[in-house]
C-alpha positions as CSV (number, residue, x, y, z in Angstrom):
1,X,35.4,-16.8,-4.3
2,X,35.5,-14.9,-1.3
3,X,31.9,-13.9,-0.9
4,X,32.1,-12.5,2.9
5,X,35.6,-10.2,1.1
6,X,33.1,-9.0,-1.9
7,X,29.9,-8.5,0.2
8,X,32.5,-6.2,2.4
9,X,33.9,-4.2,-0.9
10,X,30.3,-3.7,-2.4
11,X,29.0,-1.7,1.4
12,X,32.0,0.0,1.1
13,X,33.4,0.4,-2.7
14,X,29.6,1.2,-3.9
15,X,26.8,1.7,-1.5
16,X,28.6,3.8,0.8
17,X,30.0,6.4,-1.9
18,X,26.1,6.4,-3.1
19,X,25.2,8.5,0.5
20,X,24.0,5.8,1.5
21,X,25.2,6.5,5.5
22,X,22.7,4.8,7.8
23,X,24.5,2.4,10.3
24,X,21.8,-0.1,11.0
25,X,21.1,-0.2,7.3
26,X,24.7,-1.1,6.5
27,X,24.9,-3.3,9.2
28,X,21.9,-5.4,7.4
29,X,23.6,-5.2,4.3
30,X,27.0,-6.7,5.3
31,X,25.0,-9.6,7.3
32,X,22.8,-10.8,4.1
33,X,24.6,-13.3,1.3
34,X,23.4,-11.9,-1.4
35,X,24.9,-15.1,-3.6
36,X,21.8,-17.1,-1.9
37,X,19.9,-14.7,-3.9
38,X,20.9,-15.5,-7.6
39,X,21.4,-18.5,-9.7
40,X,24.7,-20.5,-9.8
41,X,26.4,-19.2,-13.0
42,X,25.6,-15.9,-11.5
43,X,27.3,-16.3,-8.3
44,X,30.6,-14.6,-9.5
45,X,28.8,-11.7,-10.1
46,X,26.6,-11.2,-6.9
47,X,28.5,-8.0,-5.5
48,X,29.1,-6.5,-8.9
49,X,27.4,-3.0,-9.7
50,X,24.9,-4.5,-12.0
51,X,21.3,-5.4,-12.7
52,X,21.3,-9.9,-12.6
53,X,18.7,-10.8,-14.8
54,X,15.9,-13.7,-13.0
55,X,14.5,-16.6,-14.6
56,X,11.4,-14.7,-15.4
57,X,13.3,-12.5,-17.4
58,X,12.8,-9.4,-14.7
59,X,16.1,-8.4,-13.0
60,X,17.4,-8.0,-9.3
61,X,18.4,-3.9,-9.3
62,X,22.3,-3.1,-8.5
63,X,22.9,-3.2,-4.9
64,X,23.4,0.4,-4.4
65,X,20.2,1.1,-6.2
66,X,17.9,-1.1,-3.9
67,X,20.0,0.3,-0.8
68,X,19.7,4.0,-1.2
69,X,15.7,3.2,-1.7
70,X,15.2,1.6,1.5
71,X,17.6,4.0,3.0
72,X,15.1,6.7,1.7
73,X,11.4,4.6,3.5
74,X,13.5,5.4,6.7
75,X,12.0,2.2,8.3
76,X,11.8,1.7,11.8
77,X,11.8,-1.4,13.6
78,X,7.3,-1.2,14.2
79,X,6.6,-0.7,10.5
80,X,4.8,-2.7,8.7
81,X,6.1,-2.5,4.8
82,X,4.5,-3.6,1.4
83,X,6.7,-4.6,-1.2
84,X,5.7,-4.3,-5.1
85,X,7.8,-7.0,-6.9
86,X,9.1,-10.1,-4.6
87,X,11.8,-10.9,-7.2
88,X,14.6,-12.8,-5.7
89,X,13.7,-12.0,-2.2
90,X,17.1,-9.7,-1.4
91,X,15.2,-6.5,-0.9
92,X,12.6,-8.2,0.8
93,X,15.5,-9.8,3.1
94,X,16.7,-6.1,3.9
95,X,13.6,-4.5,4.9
96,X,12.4,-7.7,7.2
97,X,15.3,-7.3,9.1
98,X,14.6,-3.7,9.5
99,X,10.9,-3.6,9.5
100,X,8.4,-5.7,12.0
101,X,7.0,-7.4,9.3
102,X,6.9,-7.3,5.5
103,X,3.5,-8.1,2.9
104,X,5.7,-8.9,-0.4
105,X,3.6,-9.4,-4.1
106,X,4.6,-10.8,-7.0
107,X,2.6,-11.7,-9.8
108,X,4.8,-15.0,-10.8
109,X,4.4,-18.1,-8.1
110,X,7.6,-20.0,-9.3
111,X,9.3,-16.3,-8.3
112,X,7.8,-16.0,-5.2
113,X,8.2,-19.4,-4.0
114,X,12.2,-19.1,-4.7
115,X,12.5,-16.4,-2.9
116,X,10.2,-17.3,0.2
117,X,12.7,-20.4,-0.2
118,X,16.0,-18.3,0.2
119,X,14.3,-16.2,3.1
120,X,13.5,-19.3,5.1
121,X,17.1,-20.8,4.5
122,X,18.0,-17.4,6.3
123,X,15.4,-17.9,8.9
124,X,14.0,-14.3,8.0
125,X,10.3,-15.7,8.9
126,X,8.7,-11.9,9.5
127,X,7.1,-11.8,5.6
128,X,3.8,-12.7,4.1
129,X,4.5,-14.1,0.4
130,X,0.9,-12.9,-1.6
131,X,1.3,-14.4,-5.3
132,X,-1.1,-11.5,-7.2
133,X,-1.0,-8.4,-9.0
134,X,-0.2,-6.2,-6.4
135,X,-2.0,-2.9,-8.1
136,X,-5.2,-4.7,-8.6
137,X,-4.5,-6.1,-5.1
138,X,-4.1,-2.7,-3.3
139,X,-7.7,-1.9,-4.2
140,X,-9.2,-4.9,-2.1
141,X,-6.8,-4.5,0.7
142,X,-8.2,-2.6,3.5
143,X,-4.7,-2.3,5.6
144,X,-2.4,0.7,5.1
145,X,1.3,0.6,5.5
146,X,4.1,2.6,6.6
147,X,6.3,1.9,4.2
148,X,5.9,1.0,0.6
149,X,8.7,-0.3,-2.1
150,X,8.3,-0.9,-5.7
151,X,11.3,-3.0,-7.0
152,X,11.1,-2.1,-10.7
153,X,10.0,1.1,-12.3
154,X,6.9,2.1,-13.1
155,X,5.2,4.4,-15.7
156,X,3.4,6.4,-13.4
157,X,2.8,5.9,-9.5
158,X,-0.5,4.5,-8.9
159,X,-3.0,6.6,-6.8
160,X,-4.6,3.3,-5.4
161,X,-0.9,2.8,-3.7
162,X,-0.4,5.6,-2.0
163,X,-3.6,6.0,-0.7
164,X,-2.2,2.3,1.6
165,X,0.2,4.7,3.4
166,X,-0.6,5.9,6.8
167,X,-0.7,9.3,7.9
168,X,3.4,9.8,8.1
169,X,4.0,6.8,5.7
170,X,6.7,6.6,3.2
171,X,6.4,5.6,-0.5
172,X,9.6,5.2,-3.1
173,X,9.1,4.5,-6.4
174,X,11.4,4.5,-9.9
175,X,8.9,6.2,-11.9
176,X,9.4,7.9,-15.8
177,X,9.6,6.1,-19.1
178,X,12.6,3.9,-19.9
179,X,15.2,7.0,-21.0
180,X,13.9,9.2,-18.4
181,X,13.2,7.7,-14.7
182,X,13.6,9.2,-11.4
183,X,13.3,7.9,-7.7
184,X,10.7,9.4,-6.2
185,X,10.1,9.4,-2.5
186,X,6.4,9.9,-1.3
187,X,5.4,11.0,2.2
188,X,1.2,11.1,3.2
189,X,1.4,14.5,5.1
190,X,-2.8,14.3,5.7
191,X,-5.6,12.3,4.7
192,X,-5.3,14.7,1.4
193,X,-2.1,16.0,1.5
194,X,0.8,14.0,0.1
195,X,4.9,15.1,-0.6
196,X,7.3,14.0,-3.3
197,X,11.0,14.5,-3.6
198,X,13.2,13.6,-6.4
199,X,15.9,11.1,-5.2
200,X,18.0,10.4,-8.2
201,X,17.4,10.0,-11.8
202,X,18.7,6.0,-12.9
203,X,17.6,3.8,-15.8
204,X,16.3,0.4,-14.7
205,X,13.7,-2.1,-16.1
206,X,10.3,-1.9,-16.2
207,X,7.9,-4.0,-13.7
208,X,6.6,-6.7,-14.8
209,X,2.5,-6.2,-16.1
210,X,1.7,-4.1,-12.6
211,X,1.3,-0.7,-13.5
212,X,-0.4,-0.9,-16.5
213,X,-3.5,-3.0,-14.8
214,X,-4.4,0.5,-12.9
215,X,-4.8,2.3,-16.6
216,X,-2.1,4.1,-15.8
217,X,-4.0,6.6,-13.3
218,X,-1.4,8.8,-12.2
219,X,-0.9,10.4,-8.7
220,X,-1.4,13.8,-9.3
221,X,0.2,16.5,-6.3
């Protein structure tokens, strides 16, 4: 298979046409082989407009999905980024090329230490692997971030989490139950203040545990 041919139709066959318009972004996206990222029998299928199921049962998103939400965190070459949900690493793999440095969870260690395996094969070395719950996490971690990804929805958006932005900081999220879900970008306008926007509405699977170890507490605006 032609994987450098298919990497070339998916930027411009399915991210593209999903407004997804930002040159350095694209540029990122047709430098990454995103077959490193999944498992052999899946190779074929690396490019295709679909969810790829993991070993842990949780899934990699469809590439147009996971582009349009980094497009969204606007992420500039200083920013330091926290990332919900390791998974295979290919998100992660995006933003660290964009970001100057990326803090990834993920509660399963077998996950994370694939994907830290794949990143290093790339020499993409600007990521801290943490193997935790990141929503229990975010209550004992005293840094804030300017950009934060989720890579699975979420019942609700935790308050914990967005209280980790910085003044200015960006926050997308596929929030809603499983019928009705919507990308949601949050921006921390003040200390107090916070904005959301409605980016798309999508159906996509559920993090794994995460969301519900906060009790569900909701970010109210």
């Amino acid at each position: 298979m032609d994987f450098e041919k298919a990497r070339f139709n998916m930027v411009e066959q399915q991210i593209r046409p999903w407004d997804v318009l930002d040159f350095k972004l694209l540029d990122v996206l047709q430098s990454i082989p995103r077959e490193l990222f999944v498992s052999e029998e899946q190779k074929p299928y690396a490019y295709a407009d679909m969810a790829l199921r993991m070993p842990n049962q949780s899934y990699m998103l469809e590439p147009k999905i996971v582009a349009r939400l980094i497009q969204s965190l606007n992420i500039q070459e200083n920013d330091k980024v926290l990332e919900v949900g390791t998974g295979a690493g290919y998100a992660t793999a995006i933003m660290a090329k964009l970001a100057k440095n990326v803090v990834t969870y993920d509660i399963d260690a077998q996950q994370s230490t694939r994907a830290a395996a794949t990143l290093k094969s790339l020499s993409i070395e600007n990521i801290d692997y943490q193997v935790a719950d990141a929503f229990q996490a975010a209550l004992k971690d005293e840094q804030t971030y300017q950009a934060i990804y989720i890579g699975a929805a979420v019942h609700i958006i935790p308050q914990e989490l967005c209280s980790k932005l910085s003044i200015g900081g960006r926050l997308v999220a596929i929030s809603g139950e499983d019928a009705v879900q919507r990308a949601q970008l949050i921006t921390r306008q003040s200390e107090t203040e916070f904005s959301r926007e409605t980016l798309f509405e999508t159906q996509v699977p559920m993090l794994i545990q995460g969301a519900k170890s906060l009790g569900r507490q909701a970010f109210f605006f």
